[in-house]
N, C-alpha and C positions, 0 to 999 in steps of 0.2 A: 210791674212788667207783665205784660198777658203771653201768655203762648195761643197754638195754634189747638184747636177742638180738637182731642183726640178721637172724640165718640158722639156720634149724632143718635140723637134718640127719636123712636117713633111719632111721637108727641109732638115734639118740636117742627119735625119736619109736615104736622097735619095742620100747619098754619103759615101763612105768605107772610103777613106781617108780622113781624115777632115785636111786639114795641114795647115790653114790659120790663121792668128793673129793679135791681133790689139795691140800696146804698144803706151804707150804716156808716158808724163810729164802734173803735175798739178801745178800750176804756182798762184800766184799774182799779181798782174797789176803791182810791182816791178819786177819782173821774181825770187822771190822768192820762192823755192820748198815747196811744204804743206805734211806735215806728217801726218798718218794716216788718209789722207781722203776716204768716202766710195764710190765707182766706183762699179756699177753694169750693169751689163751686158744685153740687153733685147733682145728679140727677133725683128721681123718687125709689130706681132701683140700686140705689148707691154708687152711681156708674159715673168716674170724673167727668165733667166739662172743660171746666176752666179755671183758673185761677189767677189769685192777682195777688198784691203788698198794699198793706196798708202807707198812708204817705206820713210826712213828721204831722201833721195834727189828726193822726190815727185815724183817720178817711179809707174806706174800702167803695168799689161800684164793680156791678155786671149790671151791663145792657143788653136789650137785642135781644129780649128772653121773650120764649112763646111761653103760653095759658100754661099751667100742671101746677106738680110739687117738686121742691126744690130742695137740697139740704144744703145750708152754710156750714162750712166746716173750717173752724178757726185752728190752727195748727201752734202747738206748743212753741215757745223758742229757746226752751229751756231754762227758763224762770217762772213765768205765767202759762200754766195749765191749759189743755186746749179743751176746747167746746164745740159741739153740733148743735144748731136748730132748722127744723123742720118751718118750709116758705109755703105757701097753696099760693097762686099767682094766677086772677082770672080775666078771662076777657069783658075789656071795656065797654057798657054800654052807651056811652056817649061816641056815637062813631068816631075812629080814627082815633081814640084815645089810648091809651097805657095803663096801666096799673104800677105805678112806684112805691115798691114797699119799703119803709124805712123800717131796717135792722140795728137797733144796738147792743154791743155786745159785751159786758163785764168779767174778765178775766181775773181768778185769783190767783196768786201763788201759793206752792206749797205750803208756807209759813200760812196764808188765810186761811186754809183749811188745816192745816196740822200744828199750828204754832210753830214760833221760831226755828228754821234748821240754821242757825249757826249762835248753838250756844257760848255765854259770853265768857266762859273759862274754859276753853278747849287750850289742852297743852298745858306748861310749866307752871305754877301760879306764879298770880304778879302782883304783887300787893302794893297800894299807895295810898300816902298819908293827904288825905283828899281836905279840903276845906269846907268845912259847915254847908255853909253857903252855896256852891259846887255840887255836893253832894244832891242836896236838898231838890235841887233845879233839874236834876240826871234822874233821880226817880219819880219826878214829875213829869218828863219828859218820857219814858220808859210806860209808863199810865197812859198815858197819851196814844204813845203808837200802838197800845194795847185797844183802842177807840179805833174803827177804820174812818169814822168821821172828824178826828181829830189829828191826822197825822201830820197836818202841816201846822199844826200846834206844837206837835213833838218836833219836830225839827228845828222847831224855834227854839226851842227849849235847849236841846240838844247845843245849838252855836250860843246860846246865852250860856251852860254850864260850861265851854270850853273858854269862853272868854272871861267868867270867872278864874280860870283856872288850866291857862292855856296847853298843859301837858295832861290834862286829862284822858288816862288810858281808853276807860270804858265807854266814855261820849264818842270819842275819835272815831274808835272803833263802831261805833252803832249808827253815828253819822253819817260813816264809808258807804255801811251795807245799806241803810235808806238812798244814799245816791244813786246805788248799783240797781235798786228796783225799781228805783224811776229812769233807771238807763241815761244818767247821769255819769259818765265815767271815766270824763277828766276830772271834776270833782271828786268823784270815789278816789279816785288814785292819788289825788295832792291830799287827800284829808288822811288817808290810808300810809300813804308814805311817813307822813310825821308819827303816826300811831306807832308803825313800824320803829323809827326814832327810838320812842319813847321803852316799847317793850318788842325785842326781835324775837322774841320766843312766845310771841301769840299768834297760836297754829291757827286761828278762826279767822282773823285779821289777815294772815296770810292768805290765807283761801279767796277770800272776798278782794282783797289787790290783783292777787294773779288774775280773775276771773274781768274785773275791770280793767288792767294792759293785754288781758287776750285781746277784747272786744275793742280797744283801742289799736290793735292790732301790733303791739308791744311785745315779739312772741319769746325772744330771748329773755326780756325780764320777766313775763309769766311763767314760763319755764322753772325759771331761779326763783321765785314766790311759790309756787305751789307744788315744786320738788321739799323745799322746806316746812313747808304743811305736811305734808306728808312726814317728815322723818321724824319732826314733832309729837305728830299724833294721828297715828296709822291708821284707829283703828274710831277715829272722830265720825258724830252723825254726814259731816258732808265731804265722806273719804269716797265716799263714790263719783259725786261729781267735781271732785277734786283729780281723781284717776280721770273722768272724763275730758275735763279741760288742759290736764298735761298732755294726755296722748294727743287732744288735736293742736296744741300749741308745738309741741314736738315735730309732727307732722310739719307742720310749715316749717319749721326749718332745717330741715331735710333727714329726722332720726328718725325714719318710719318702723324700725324695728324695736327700738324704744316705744313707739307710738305705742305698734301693737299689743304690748304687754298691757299697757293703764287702760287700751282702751277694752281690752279684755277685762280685763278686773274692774272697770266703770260696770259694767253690764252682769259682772260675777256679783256685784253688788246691792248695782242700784233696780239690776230686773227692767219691767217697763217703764219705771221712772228717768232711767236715760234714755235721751232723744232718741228716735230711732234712725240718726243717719247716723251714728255709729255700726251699723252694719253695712250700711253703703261703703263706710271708708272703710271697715276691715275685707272686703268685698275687693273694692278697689288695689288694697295693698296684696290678697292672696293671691288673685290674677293678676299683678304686675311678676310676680314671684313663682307664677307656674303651678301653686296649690289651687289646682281647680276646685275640688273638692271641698274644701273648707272656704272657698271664696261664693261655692251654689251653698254652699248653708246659712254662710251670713244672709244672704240674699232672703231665702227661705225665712231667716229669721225678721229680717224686716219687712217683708210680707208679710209675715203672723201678724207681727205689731200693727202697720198699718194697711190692711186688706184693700182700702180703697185707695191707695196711694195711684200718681197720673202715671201714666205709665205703665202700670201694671201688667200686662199683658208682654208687651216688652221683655219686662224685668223675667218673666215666666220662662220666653223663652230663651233668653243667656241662661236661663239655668238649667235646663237641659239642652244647650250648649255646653256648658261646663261641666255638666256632668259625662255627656258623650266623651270629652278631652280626659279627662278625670279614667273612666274605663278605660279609652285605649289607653292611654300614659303619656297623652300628646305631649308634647313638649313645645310649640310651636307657641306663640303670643298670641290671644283672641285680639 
């Protein structure tokens, strides 16, 4: 979806024909395509243009671009990390021609750069009398996804150890979470249910379910999955974006003041590693609520986070709207 140019730049405007383009691919360190990711457009002074989603075979374009420099700015979605790269975009010598720059762009997730965050014994332990064989195939499998060039080996692997051995806790579970990073997550959820089955007191398993019928938009059962994660195991590496995904699954169905708590403590936790439109919604919920003040802070706060966010200027001045409300004591609804 494009929106309308908030900001027209010098530059741009020192050329009639603008006929230059940037297109890419947005990718996973499997070379897997990502859907719906946000790609925005910046000028060379950081200053938004435009922006667009990537489509299901992770396809991004901006056209209609004059000579300069460009910044692509791929935007987090809360699994895969964002990135900036810097475009230079020059005029064609071949009259009447363009300059099409092909951008592609490889997104890791935390687990790429930091290794796993959903360790496989978070919560109660759960011991099972595993099969040779089963086994054997589970830590070959486990190897595997340890290769970023091997992971659709690991998964192979992964449905061979279950079918050796079809209550197999640990594959279940590792199998969910590989669905949920390729954004798979009716699969995540039916392989994850049976896991569930199997062992109800595996708080990582939980986590990884709720987060897959959030996005399924399941938000009553996510809710009840990752309220259980949590009482589990409070205090678990993915308790932050556990709190993250309850408050906004809360959120939809209509506990916003439940929300607010998880989505406070997502952010008492997880820092800049949760997404930054958790300040938009606690933003949203303080000024539905008449806390002006605390609703110009969130705001504040996700301005820190993302300085070039579209909009910007906008967002600047609600906040000193809300703060002027906030002063007098207004009580009226912005």
């Amino acid at each position: 979806m494009r929106v309308a140019m908030p900001y027209v730049t010098v530059l741009a405007a020192s050329f009639q024909q603008n006929r230059n383009a940037i297109n890419g691919l947005i990718t996973d360190t499997s070379n897997r395509p990502l859907n719906r990711i946000r790609v925005e457009l910046l000028d060379e002074v950081e200053m938004s243009v435009t922006q667009t989603y990537t489509d299901a075979a992770g396809r991004y374009s901006f056209r209609n671009l004059s000579q300069g420099t460009f910044i692509v700015k791929v935007h987090t979605d809360g699994v895969h990390l964002g990135q900036s790269v810097r475009v230079s975009l020059y005029q064609s010598r071949s009259g009447g021609g363009g300059h099409y720059e092909q951008l592609d762009i490889v997104l890791k997730t935390r687990d790429d750069v930091n290794g796993p965050a959903i360790p496989a014994n978070t919560g109660p332990a759960f011991v099972q009398d595993v099969p040779d064989a089963a086994r054997k195939v589970y830590e070959r499998a486990v190897k595997q996804l340890e290769n970023s060039k091997q992971t659709e080996q690991g998964v192979a692997s992964l449905k061979e150890a279950i079918s050796l051995f079809p209550n197999y806790y640990l594959a279940l579970e590792r199998l969910g979470v590989e669905h949920v990073k390729r954004q798979q997550y009716e699969e995540a959820r039916s392989i994850l249910s049976k896991a569930k089955e199997v062992n109800p007191n595996g708080a990582s398993c939980l986590y990884v379910l709720g987060v897959a019928q959030f996005n399924l938009r399941q938000f009553p059962e996510a809710v009840e999955a990752l309220n259980r994660s949590l009482l589990l195991a409070p205090e678990s590496p993915n308790a932050a974006l556990t709190h993250f995904y309850l408050g906004l699954a809360l959120w939809k169905v209509g506990k916003d003041g439940d929300a607010e708590a998880h989505l406070k403590k997502s952010c008492e936790l997880g820092g800049n590693t949760i997404p930054a439109d958790v300040h938009m919604r606690l933003a949203q919920f303080y000024s539905n609520n008449k806390r002006y003040k605390e609703a110009a802070d969130e705001l504040e706060l996700f301005l820190k986070q993302t300085p070039d966010a579209r909009d910007a200027e906008k967002i600047r001045n609600l906040i000193k709207q809300l703060r002027a409300k906030a002063k007098s004591g207004s009580t009226s609804p912005k």
